[in-house]
C-alpha positions as CSV (number, residue, x, y, z in Angstrom):
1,X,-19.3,-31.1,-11.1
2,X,-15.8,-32.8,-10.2
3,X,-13.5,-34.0,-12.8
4,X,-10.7,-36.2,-11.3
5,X,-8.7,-35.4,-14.5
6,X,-8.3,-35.4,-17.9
7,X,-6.7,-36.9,-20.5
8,X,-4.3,-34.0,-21.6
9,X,-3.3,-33.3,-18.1
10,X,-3.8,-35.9,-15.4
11,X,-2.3,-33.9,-12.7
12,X,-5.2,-31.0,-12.8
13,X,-8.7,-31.2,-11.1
14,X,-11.3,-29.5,-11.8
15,X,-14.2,-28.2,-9.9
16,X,-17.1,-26.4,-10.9
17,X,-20.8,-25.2,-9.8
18,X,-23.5,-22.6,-9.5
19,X,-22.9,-19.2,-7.9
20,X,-24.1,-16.2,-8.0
21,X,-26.4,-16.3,-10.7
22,X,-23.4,-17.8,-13.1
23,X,-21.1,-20.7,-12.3
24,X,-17.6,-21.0,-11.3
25,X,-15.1,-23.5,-12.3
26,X,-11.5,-24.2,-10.3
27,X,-8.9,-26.1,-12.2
28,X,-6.4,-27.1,-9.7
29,X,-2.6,-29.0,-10.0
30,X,-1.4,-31.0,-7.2
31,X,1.1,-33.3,-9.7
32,X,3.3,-33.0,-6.7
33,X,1.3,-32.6,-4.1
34,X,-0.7,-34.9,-2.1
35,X,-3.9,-36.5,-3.9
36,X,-7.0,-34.0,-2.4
37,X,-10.4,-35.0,-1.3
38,X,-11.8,-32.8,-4.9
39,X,-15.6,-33.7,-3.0
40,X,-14.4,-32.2,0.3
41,X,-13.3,-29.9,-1.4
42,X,-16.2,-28.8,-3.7
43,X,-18.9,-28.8,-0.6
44,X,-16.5,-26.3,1.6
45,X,-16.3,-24.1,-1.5
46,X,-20.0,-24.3,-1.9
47,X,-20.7,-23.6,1.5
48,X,-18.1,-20.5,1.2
49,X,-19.8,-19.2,-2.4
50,X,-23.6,-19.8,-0.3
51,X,-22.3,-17.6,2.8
52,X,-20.9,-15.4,0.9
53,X,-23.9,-14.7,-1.3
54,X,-25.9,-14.2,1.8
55,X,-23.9,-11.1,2.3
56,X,-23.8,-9.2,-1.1
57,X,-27.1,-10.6,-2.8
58,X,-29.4,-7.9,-3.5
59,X,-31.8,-11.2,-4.9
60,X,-32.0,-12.3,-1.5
61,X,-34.2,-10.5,0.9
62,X,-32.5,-11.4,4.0
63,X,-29.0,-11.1,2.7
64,X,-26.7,-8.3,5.0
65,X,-26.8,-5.8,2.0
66,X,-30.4,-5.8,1.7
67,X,-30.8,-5.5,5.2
68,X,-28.8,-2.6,5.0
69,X,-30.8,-1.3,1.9
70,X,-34.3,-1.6,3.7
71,X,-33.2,-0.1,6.8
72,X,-34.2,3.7,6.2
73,X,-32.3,4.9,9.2
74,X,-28.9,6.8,9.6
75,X,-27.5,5.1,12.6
76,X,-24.6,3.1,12.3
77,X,-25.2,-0.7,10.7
78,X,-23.1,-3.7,12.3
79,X,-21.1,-5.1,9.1
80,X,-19.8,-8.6,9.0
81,X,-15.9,-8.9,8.6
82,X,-16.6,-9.8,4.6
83,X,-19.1,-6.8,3.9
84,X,-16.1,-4.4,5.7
85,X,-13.7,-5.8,3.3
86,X,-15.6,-5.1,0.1
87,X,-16.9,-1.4,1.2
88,X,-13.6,-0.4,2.6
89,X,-11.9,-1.2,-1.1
90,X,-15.0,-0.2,-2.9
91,X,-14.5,3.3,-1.4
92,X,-10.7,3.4,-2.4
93,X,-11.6,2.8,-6.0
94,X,-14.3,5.3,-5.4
95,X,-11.5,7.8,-4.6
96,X,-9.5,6.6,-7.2
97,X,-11.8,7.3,-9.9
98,X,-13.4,10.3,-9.0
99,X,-16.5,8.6,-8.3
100,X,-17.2,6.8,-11.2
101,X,-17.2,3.7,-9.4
102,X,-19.9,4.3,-7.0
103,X,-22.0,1.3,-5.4
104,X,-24.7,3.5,-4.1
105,X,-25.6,3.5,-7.5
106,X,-28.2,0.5,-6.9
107,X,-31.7,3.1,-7.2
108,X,-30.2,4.2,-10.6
109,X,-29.8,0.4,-11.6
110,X,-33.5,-0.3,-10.3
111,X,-34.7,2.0,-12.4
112,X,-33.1,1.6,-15.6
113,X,-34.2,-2.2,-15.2
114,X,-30.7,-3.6,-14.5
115,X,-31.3,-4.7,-10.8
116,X,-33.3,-6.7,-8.6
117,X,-36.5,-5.5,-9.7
118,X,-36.5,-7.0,-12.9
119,X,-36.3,-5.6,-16.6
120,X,-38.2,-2.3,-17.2
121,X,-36.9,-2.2,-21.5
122,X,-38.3,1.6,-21.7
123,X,-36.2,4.5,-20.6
124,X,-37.4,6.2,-16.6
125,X,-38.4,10.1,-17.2
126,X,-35.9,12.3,-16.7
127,X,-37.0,13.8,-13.8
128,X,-37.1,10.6,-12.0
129,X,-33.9,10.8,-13.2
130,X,-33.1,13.7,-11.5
131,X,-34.4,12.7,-8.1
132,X,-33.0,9.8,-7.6
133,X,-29.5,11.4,-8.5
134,X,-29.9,13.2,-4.8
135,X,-29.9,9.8,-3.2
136,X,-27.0,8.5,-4.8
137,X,-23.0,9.4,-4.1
138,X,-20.5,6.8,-1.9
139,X,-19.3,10.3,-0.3
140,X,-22.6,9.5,1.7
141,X,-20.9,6.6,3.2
142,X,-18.7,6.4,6.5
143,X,-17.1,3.6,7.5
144,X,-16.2,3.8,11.1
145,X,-14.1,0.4,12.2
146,X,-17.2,-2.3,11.9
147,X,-19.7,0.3,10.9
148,X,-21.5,2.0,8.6
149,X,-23.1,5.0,8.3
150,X,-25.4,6.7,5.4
151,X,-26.2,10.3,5.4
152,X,-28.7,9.7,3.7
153,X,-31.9,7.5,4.6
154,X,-32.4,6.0,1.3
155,X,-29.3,5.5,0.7
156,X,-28.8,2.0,-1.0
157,X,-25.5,-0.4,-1.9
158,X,-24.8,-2.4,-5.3
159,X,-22.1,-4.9,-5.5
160,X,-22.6,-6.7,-8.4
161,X,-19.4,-4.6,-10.1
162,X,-17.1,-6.0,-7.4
163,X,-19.0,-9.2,-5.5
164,X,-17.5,-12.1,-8.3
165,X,-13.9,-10.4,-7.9
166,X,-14.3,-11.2,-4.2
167,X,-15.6,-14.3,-4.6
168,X,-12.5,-15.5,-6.3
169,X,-10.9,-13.4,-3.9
170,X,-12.0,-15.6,-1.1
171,X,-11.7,-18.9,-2.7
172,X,-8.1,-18.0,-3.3
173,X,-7.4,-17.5,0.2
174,X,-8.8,-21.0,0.8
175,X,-7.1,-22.8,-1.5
176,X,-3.8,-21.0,-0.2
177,X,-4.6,-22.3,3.2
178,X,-4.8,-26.0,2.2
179,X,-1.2,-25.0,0.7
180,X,-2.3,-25.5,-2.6
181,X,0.0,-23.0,-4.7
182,X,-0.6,-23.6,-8.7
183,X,-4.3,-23.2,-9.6
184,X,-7.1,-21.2,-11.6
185,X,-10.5,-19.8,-10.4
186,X,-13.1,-18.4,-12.6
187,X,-16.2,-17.2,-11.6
188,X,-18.7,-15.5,-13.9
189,X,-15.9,-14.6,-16.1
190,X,-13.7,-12.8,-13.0
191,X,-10.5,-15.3,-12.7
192,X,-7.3,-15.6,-10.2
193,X,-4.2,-17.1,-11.8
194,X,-2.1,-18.7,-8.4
195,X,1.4,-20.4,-9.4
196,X,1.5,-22.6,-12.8
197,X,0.2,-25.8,-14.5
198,X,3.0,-28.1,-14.7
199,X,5.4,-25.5,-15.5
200,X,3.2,-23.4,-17.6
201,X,1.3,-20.1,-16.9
202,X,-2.2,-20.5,-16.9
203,X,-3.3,-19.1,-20.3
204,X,-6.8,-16.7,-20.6
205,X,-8.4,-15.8,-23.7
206,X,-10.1,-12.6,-23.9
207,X,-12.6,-12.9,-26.0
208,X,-13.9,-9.9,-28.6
209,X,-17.3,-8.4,-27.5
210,X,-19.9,-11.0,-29.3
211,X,-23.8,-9.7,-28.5
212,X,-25.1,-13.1,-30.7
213,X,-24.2,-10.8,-34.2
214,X,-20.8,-12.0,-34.7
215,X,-19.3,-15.2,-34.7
216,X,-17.9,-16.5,-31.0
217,X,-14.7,-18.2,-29.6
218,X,-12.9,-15.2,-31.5
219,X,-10.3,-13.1,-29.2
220,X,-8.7,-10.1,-28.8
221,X,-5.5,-11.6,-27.5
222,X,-4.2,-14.5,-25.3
223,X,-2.7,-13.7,-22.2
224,X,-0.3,-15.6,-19.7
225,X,-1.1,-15.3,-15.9
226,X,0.9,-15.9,-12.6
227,X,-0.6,-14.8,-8.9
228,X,-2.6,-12.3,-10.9
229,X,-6.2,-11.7,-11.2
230,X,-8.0,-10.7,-14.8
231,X,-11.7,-9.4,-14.8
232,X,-14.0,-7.8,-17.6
233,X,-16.6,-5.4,-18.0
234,X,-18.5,-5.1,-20.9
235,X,-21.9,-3.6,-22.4
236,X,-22.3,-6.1,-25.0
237,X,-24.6,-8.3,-23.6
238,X,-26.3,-6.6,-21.0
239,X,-28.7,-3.8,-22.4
240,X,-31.4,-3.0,-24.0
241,X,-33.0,-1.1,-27.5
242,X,-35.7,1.4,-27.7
243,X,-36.5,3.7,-30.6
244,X,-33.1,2.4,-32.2
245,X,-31.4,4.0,-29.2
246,X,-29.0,1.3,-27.3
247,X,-29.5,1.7,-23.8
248,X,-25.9,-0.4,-22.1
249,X,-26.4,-1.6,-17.7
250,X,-23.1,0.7,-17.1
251,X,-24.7,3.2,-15.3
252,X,-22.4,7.0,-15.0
253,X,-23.4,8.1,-11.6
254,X,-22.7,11.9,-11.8
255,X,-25.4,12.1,-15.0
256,X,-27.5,8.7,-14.0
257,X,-27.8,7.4,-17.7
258,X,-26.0,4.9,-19.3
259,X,-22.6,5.8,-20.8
260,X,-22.7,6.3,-24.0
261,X,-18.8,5.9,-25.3
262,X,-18.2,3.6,-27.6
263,X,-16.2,1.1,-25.4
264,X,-17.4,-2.1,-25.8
265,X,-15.5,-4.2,-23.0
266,X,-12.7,-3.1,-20.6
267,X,-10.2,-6.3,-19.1
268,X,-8.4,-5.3,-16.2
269,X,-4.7,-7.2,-14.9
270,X,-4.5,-6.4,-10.8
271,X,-3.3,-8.8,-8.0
272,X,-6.5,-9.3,-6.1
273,X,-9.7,-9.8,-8.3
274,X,-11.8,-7.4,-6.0
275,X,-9.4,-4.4,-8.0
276,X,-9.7,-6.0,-11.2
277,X,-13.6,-6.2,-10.9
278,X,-13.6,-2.6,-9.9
279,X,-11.3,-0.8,-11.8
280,X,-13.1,-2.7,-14.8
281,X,-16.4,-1.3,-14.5
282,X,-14.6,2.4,-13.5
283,X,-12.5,2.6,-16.8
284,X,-16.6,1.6,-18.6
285,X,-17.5,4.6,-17.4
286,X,-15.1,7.2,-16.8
287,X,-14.2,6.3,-20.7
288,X,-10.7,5.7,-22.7
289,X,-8.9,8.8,-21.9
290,X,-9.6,9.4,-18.6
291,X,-10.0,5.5,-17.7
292,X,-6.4,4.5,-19.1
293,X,-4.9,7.5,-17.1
294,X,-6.0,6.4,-14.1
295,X,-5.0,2.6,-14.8
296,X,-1.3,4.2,-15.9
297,X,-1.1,5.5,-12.4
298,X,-1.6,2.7,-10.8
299,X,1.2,-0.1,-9.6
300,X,0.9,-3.2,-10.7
301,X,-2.4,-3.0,-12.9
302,X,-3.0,-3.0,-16.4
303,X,-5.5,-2.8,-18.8
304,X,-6.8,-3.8,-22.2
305,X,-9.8,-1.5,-23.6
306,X,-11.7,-2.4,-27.1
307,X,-13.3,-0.3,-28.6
308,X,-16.2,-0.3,-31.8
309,X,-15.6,1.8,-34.2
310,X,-18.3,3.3,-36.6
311,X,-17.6,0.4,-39.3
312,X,-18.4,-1.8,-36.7
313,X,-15.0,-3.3,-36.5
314,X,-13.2,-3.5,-32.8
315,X,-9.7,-1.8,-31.6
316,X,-7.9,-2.6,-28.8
317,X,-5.8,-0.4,-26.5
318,X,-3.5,-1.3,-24.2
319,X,-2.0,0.0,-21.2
320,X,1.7,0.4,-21.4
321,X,2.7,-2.7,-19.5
322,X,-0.2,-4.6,-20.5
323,X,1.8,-6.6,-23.9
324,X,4.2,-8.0,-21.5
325,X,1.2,-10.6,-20.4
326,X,0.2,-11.5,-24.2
327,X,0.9,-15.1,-25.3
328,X,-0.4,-14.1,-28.6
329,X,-2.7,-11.1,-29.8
330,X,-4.9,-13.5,-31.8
């Protein structure tokens, strides 16, 4: 869908689709810049968002990563420019976090009924559990220029915690390269703030976990953006209940259950939205303490990390440079 403006700002055009299993919207200001082609426009970006998903899909069976995922071999496998990109930083956050950002972690998410597969609703045995743990660890991984190895056979990739934040990584790029400077991307929640809207920053709400209990539209804070990225992970709508016991989709790797912490949603400030996507879902699992120490030794990232409380009310913690983006904490 194209909008050729509106009425409260005539200068901005706004784009938006299907991707990915959610949709995307681009809002972008050309008030002085040439008038765009918004349909050209809109069909390259489709055709960008549809390539791309051919490589990280784990829905599609043809897609590169699950041709890499079937392939029960330990010989090196050819990776397109775009799957490089996203392994090569996966593997940094990887470091980063002392593996708590792992995507090998996709037969854990199988079997919890988080993936591909479908919904399961019932916790696996625990020593499936156990099992599976021995095929799962992004140590197994080398990257060697334009390839990839696994040590281990079975051995599979998960990129959901990172493929949106490259998405609007890669829109970003195009838009730059028709020398469009002041625009917004969301997709599936993940968003790129590039320049201003007719001398404003773009301004992103950041909304309190809702999972259909509480009201909606209420948030934690309003924050201003410029050439930075925002994304958030949360386990407040993604889960399921059995015996009164909450099981959340964040999956720790080193134990191969889901946490159990009582974060509910973790919004990460980074300057490309692959790092933001990332660094979200690490801080879910790696937990408030050792999640905001990490983010604190980081340049030029911040966080925001709420957290329920036994009354059921939320509290938000933020990282020590992260007030200097809010517009206005409610």
């Amino acid at each position: 869908m194209i909008f050729l403006s509106c009425q409260a700002n005539p200068g901005v055009i706004v784009i938006s689709g299907n991707t990915m299993g959610t949709t995307y919207m681009i809002k972008i200001n050309h008030e002085h810049e040439e008038i765009l082609d918004a349909v050209v426009i809109k069909s390259k970006i489709d055709s960008i968002l549809v390539q791309f998903n051919h490589v990280v899909s784990t829905y599609e069976p043809d897609s590169e990563i699950s041709q890499f995922n079937i392939r029960k071999s330990t010989e090196s496998f050819l990776l397109s420019e775009t799957l490089k990109i996203i392994v090569q930083r996966s593997l940094r956050i990887y470091e980063l976090s002392n593996g708590a950002f792992d995507i090998t972690i996709h037969p854990m998410v199988k079997l919890w009924g988080f993936g591909s597969d479908g919904p399961k609703w019932s916790p696996p045995d625990d020593d499936i559990i156990q099992t599976l743990l021995s095929k799962i660890g992004s140590a197994g991984l080398t990257l060697d220029d334009d390839r990839l190895v696994k040590s281990h056979p079975d051995l599979e990739m998960d990129l959901s915690a990172v493929a949106k934040g490259y998405g609007v990584d890669i829109i970003t790029s195009y838009l730059h390269s028709l020398n469009y400077q002041d625009f917004m991307i969301e997709v599936g929640g993940e968003i790129y703030c590039s320049g201003d809207m007719s001398g404003k920053l773009w301004t992103i709400g950041i909304e309190l976990p809702n999972d259909g209990v509480l009201p909606e539209n209420k948030f934690a804070g309003i924050i201003s953006l410029e050439n930075k990225a925002l994304a958030t992970s949360g386990n407040y709508r993604n889960f399921f209940i059995k015996d009164n016991v909450r099981y959340s989709h964040t999956i720790d790797p080193e134990t191969g259950y889901p946490v159990t912490h009582n974060i509910s949603s973790v919004s990460v400030v980074a300057d490309e939205c692959i790092y933001a996507d990332a660094l979200a879902t690490a801080v879910m699992v790696m937990g408030s303490d050792k999640g905001m120490k990490m983010i604190e030794s980081m340049e030029g990232v911040e966080c925001l990390i709420i957290e329920e409380l036994a009354t059921g009310e939320f509290q938000t913690k933020p990282s020590s440079g992260f007030n200097r983006y809010i517009r206005n904490e409610r």
